[in-house]
C-alpha positions as CSV (number, residue, x, y, z in Angstrom):
1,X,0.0,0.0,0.0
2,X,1.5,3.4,-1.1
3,X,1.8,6.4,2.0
4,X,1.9,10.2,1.3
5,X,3.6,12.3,3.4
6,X,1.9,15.4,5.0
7,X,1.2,17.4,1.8
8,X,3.5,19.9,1.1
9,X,1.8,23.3,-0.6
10,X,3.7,25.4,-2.5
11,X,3.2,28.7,-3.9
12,X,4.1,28.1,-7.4
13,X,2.2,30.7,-9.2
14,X,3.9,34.1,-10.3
15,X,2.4,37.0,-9.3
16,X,3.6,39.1,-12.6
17,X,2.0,42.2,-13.9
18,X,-0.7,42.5,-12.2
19,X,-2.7,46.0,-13.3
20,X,-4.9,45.9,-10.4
21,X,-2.7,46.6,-6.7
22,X,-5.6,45.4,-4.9
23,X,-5.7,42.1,-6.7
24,X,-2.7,40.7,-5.0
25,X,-4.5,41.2,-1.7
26,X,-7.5,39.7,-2.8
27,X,-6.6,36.4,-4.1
28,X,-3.5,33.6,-3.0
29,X,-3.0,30.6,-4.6
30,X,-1.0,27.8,-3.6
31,X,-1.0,23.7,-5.0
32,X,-1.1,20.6,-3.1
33,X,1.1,19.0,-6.4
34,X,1.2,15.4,-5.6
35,X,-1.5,12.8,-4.6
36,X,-1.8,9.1,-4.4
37,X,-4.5,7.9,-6.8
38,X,-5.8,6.1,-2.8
39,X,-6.2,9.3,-1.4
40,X,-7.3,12.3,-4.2
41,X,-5.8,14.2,-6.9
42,X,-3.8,17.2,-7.1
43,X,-5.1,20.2,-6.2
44,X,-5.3,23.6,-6.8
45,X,-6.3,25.9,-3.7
46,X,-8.0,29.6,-4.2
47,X,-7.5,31.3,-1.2
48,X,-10.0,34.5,-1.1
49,X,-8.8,37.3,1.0
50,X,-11.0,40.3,-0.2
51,X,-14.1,40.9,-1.3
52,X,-14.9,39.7,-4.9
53,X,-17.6,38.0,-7.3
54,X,-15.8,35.6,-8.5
55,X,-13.1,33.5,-10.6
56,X,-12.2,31.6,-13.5
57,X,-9.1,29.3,-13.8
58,X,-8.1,27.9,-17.4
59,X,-5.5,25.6,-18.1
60,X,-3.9,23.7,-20.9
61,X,-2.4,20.2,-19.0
62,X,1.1,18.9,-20.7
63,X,-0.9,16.3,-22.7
64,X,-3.3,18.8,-24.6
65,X,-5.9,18.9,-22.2
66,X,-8.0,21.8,-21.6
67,X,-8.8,22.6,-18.0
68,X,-11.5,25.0,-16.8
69,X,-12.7,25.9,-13.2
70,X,-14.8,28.3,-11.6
71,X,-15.9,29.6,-8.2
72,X,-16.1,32.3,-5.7
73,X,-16.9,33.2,-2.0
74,X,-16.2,35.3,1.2
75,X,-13.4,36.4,2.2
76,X,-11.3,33.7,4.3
77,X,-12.9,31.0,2.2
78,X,-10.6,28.4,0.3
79,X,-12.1,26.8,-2.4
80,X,-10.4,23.3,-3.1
81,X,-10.1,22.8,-7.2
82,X,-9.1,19.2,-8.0
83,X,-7.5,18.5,-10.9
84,X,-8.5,15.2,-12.4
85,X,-5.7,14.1,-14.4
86,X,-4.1,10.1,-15.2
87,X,-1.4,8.6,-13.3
88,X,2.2,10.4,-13.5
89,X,3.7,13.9,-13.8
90,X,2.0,16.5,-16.0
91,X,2.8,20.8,-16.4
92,X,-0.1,23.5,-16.3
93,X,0.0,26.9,-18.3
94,X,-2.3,28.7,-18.0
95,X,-4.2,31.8,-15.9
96,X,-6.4,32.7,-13.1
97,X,-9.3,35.4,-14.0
98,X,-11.1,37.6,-10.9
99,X,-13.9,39.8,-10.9
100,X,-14.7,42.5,-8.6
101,X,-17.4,44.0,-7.8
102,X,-18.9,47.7,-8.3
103,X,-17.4,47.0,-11.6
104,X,-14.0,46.7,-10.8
105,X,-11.8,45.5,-14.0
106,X,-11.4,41.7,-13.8
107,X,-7.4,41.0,-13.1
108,X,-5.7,38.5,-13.9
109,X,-2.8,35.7,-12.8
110,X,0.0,33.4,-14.7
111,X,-0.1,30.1,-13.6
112,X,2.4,27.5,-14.1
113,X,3.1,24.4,-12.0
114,X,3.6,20.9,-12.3
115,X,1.9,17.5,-10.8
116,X,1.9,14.1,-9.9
117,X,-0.4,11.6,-9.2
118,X,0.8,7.5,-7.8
119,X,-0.9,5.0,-8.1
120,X,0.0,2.5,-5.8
121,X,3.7,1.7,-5.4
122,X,4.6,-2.0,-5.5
123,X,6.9,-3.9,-4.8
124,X,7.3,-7.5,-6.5
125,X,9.4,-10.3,-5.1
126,X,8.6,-14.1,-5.6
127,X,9.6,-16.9,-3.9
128,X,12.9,-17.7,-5.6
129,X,13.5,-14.0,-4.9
130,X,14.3,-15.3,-1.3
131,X,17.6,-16.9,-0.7
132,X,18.2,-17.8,2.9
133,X,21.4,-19.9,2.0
134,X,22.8,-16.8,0.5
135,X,21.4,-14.7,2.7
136,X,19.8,-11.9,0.6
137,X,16.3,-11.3,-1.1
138,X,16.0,-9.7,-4.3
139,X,12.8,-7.5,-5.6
140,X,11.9,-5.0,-7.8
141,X,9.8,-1.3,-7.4
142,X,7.0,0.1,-10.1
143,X,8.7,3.4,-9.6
144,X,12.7,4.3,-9.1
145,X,13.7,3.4,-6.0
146,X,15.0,6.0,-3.4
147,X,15.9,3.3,-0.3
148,X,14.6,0.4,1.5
149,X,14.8,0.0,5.2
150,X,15.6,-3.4,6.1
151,X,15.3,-5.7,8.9
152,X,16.5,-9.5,9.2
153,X,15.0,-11.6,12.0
154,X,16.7,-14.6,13.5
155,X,14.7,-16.5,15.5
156,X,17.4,-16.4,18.6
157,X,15.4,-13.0,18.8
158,X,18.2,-10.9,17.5
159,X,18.7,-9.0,14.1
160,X,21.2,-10.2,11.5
161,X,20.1,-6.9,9.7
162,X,18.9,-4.0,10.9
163,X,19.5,-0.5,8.4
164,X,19.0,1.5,5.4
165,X,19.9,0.0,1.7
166,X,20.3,3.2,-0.7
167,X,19.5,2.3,-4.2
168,X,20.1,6.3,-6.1
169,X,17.2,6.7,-7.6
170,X,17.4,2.9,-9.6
171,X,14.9,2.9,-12.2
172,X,11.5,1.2,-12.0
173,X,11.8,-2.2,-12.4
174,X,15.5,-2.6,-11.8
175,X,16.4,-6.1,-9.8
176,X,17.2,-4.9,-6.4
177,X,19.1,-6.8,-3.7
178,X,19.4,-6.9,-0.4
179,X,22.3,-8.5,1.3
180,X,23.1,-9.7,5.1
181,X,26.3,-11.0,7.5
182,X,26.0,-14.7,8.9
183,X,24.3,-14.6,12.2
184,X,23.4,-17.6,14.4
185,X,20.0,-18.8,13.9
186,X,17.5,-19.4,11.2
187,X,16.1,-16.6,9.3
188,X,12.2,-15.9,11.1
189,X,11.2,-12.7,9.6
190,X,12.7,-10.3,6.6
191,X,10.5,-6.8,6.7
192,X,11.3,-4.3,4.1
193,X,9.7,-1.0,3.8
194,X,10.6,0.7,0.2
195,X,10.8,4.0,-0.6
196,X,10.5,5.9,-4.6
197,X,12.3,8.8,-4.8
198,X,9.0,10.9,-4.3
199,X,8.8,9.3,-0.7
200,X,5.9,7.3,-1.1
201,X,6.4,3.8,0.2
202,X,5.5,-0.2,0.5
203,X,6.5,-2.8,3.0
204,X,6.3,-6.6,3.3
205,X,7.1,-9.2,5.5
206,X,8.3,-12.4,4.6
207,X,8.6,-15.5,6.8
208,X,11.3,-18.3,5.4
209,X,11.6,-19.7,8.3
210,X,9.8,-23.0,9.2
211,X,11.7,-26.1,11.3
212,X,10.7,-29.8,11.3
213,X,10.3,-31.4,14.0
214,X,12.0,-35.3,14.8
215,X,9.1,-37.6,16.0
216,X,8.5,-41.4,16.2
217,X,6.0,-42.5,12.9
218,X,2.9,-43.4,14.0
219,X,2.0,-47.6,12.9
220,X,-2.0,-47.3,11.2
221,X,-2.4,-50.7,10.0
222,X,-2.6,-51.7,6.2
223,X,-5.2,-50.1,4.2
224,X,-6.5,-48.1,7.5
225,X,-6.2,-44.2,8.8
226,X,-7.9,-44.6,12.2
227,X,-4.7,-44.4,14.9
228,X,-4.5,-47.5,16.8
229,X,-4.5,-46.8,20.4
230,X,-1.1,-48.7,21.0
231,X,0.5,-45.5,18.8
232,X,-1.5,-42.7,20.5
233,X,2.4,-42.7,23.2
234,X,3.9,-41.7,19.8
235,X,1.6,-38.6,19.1
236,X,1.9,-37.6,23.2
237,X,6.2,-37.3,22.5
238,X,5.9,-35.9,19.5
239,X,3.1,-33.1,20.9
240,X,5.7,-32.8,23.8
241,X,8.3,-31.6,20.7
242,X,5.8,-29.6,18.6
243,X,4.4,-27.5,22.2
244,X,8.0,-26.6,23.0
245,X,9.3,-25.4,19.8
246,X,5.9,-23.9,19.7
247,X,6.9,-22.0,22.8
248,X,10.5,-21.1,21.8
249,X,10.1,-19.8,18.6
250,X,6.1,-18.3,19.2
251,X,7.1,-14.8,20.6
252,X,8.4,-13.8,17.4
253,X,5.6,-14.5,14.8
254,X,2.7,-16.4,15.0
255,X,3.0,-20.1,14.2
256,X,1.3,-22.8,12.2
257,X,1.5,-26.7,12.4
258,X,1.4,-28.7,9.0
259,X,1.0,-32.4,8.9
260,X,2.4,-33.9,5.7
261,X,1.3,-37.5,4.7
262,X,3.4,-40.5,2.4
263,X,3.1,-43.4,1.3
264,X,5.7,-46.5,0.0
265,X,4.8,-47.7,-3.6
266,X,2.8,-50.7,-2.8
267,X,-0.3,-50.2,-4.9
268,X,-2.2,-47.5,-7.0
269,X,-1.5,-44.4,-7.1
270,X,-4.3,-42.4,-6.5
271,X,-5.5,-45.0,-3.8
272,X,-1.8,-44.4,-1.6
273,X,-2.4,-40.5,-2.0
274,X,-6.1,-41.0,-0.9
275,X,-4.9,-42.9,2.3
276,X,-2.2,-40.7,2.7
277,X,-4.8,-37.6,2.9
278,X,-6.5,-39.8,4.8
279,X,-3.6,-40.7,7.6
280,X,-2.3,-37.3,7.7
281,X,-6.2,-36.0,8.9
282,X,-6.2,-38.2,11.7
283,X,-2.8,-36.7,13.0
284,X,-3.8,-33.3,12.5
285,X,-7.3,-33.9,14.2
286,X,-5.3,-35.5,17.1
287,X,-3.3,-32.3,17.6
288,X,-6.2,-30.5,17.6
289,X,-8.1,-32.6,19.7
290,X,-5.0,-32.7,22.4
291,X,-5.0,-29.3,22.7
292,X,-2.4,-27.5,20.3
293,X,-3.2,-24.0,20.0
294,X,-2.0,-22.8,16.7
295,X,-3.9,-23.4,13.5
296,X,-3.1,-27.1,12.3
297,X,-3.3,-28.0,8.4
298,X,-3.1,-31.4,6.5
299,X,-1.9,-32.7,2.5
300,X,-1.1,-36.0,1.7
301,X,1.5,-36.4,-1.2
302,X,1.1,-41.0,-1.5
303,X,4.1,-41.8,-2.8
304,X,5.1,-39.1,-5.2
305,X,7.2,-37.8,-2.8
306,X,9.4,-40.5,-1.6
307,X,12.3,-40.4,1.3
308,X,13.8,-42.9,-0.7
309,X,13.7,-43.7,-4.4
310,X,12.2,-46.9,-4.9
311,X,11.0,-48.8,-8.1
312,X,7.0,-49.2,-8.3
313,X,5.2,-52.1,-5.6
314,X,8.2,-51.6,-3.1
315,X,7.5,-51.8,0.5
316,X,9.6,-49.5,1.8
317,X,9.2,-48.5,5.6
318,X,11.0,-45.1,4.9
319,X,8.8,-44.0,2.7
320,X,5.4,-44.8,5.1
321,X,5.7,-41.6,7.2
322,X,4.2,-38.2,8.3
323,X,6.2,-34.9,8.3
324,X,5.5,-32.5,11.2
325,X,6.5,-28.9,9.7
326,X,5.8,-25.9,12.0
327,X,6.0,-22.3,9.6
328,X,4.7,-19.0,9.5
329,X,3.0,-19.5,6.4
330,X,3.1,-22.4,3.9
331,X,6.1,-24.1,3.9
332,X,8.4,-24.6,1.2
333,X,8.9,-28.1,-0.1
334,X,11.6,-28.6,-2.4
335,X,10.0,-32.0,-4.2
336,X,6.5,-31.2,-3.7
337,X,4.6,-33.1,-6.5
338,X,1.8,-30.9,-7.0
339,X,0.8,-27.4,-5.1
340,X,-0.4,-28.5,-1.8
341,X,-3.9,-27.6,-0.8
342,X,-3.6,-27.3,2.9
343,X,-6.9,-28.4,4.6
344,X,-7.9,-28.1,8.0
345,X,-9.0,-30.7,10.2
């Protein structure tokens, strides 16, 4: 989402010439040049001072357009004239017309100024934008880019990053990159606010960080997803590991639990990722059930994604297992078989 700053106005008109002294006492002018398309358009301000009946403002805009406004009113009343224009910078010529009453002589004022009006500022980045190995995310801006304040969150709690990255103005849609030291930990959180050279800005926070937790594979006997009760000591250790991670690593973003089902090769395809679905259910519902506070999601992948490589009909007890993954958002799996469609239980 793009932020203005305070809006600066700016006498930019020329007070030139006038043949009426009392003119320049009656009328001010002064521009509030740039908008976001969110929040208005430019505007042109009529500040009335002294008494008069009234005034006419005509314009020609940069791109040909012809711009005409009227209005009037008492003295220490502003009258707000927008000027509807497209997105970007544009230049007004033009002047500003008053009459007076008791037949006074109209005066006139030169006008010349310039504008701009932003749409929203954005600010693209993709997954493979964010290398954690490396340690630095790359992205790019819709406008040039002025800066971008950076933090990197480990999740000891400390920063591996905290500053300003100056970029001079690069221009819109130049690869940007942002780099950090080593620092012990995993990588929780990388916020970065971006800034155009106009001031306006955008921000995101990423989350790449995402642990598995070791546990003992839960036993469901052949062709079955209900969890015998002889396993259910398994799922009590392995809740034991999920709470306390849970609690170490919670205070610094909230946290989700994903359950990830597999399957060996014994049988048909869609029938081991069925059961897989099936299995992987049943473990998330028993987290939920036991308590576990954080949102808790299931997939089950059968055996297209494999521990070990196998040919078809193996039995292979590696390859019959769950994955525990606790993340901030979806995790990242490198041999994910299809998109995951994370379900609740």
């Amino acid at each position: 989402m793009s932020v203005r700053l305070l809006p600066s106005v700016a006498l930019l008109s020329a007070l030139v010439g006038l043949p009426l002294p009392a003119f320049a006492d009656a009328i001010r002018v002064s521009l509030e040049g740039r908008a976001s398309l969110s929040e208005g358009v430019p505007t042109l301000l009529v500040h009335i001072e002294e008494p008069i009946t009234g005034f006419e403002v005509k314009l020609k805009r940069s791109d040909g357009k012809a711009v005409e406004l009227k209005g009037g009113g008492k003295p220490g009343v502003t009258r707000r004239l927008a000027l509807e224009q497209p997105e970007g910078k544009f230049h007004y010529e033009g002047e500003l017309t008053v009459q007076f009453p008791q037949g006074a002589e109209p005066g006139t004022m030169p006008l010349s100024f310039d504008t701009e009006l932003y749409g929203p500022l954005k600010l693209e980045i993709r997954r493979e934008d964010v290398d954690v190995a490396a340690r630095k995310v790359r992205f790019t801006l819709s406008r040039p880019a002025a800066k971008t304040e950076v933090t990197v969150l480990m999740d000891t709690g400390k920063n591996a990053f905290a500053g300003d990255v100056d970029f001079k103005g690069a221009p819109a849609g130049t690869p940007l990159e942002v780099k950090w030291l080593p620092a012990e930990g995993k990588v929780m959180r990388i916020s970065l606010r971006a800034f155009d050279t106009s001031n306006y800005y955008t921000g995101v926070d990423l989350f790449p960080w995402q642990v598995d937790v070791p546990h003992e594979e839960v036993g469901f006997a052949s062709g079955r997803s209900d969890i015998p009760p002889a396993e259910k000591g398994k799922l009590e250790s392995s809740y034991k590991a999920v709470s306390e991670a849970l609690n170490k690593y919670g205070r610094w973003a909230s946290l989700r639990l994903y359950v990830l089902g597999h399957t060996d090769t014994v049988g048909a395809t869609d029938a081991n990722r069925e059961l897989s679905l099936k299995r992987a259910k049943s473990i998330a519902a028993w987290f939920r059930q036991r308590g576990l506070k954080v949102p808790v999601f299931y997939e089950g992948f059968g055996e297209q994604a494999p521990a070990v490589s196998t040919p078809d009909e193996t039995a292979e007890a590696g390859n019959r297992r769950a994955e525990y993954i606790i993340a901030v958002e979806d995790p990242a799996l490198a041999n994910a078989p299809f998109t995951p469609r994370w379900r609740k239980p």
